[in-house]
N, C-alpha and C positions, 0 to 999 in steps of 0.2 A: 867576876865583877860583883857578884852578891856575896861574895862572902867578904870582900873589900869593904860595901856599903854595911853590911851588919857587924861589922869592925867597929865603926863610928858609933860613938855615944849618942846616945837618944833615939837610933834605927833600931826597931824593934821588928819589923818583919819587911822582903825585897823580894820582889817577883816579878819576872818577868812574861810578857803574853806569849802566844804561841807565832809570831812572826818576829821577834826579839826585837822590836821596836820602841814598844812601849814598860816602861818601868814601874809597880806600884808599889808605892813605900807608906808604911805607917811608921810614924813618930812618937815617943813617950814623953818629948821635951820639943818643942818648937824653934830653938834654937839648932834643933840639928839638922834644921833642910840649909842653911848656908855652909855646914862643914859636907851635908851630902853633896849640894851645886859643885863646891870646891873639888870634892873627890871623884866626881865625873868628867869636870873640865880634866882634871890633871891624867884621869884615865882615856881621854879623847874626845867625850861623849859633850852632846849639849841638851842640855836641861831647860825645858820649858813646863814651870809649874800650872796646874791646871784644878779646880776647885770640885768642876762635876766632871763624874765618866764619862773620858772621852773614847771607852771601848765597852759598854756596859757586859758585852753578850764575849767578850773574849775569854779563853781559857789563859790561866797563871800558872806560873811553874815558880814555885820558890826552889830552895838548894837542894833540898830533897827530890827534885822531879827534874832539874833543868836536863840531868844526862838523856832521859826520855827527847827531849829535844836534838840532843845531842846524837843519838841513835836514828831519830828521824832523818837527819841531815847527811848523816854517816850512808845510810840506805838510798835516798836518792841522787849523791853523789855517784855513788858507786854502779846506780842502774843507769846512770846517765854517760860513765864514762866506758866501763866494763863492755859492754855489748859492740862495741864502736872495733873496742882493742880487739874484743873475742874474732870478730869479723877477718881482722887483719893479720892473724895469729892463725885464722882457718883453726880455731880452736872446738874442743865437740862441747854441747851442751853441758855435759857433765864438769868437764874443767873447767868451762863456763863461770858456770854455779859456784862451783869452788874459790876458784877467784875471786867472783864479785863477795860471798863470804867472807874470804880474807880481808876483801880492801875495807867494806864496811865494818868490820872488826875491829879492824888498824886505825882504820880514821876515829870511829866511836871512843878508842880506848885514845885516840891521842887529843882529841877536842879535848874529853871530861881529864882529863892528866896532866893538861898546860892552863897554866896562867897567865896572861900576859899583862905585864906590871907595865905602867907609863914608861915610857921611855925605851921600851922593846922595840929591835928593828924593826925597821917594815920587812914583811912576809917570815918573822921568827916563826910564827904559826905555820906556816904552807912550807917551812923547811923541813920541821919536824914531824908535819904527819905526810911528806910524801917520804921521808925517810922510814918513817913507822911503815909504811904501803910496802914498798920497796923490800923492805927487809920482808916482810908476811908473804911475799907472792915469789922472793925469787926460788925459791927451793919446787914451787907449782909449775914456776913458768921460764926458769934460765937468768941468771944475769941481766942478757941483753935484750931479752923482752920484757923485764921488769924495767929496766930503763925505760925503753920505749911508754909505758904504761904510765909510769911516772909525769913524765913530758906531756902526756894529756890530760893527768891529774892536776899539773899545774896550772891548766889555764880555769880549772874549774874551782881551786881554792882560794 
């Protein structure tokens, strides 16, 4: 999505906070916050301009940093699903580890690798990175216990 808005004429720099809520855009031309509105509606998003910080103390990720985010989100998916699965799989510690490595790997690298353009089906994202999972863990963990694992990954993307 930022490198969509930095597309636009008159966006000179697009950042987003560290809860991916809030947007900060600087303009070089003032005409370009209605091509921005526009290219947010048509991306999904709704756009409420706002004159003073409404997050003063938050951290910014512009294009350079967002995968940082991306890695973050990659890593508490993966502790939050992985441990459940290891349990149920009577898996040891060690392939444990390994796993939840792969899946936060797989996720990390398939966030920052998709883009998703307006009009993407609903869950293209959550297809593609439990297929990214899937493929990283079945050779760790068999076929049908990567399915399995997938199936929990689902409810969490």
């Amino acid at each position: 999505m930022l490198a969509r808005l930095l597309s636009l004429d008159g966006v000179v720099a697009a950042e987003v906070d560290h809860s991916g809520e809030l947007l900060r855009l600087r303009f070089s031309d003032p005409s370009a916050l209605e091509r921005t509105h526009a290219a947010l509606r048509e991306l999904g998003y709704r756009a409420d301009e706002v004159s003073e910080p409404s997050a003063p103390d938050a951290l910014w990720y512009g294009p350079a940093r967002v995968s940082e985010l991306s890695r973050e989100e990659a890593d508490l998916i993966a502790r939050r699903v992985v441990p459940r699965f290891a349990r149920s799989q009577a898996l040891s510690t060690e392939k444990e580890d390994r796993v939840r490595d792969a899946v936060a790997n797989a996720l990390q690298a398939c966030f920052t690798a998709h883009t998703l353009a307006a009009g993407a089906p609903p869950g293209a994202l959550r297809a593609a990175c439990s297929g990214a999972v899937r493929d990283a863990i079945r050779d760790l963990v068999g076929p049908d216990a990567a399915d399995r694992l997938v199936a929990e990954l689902w409810l969490e993307l």
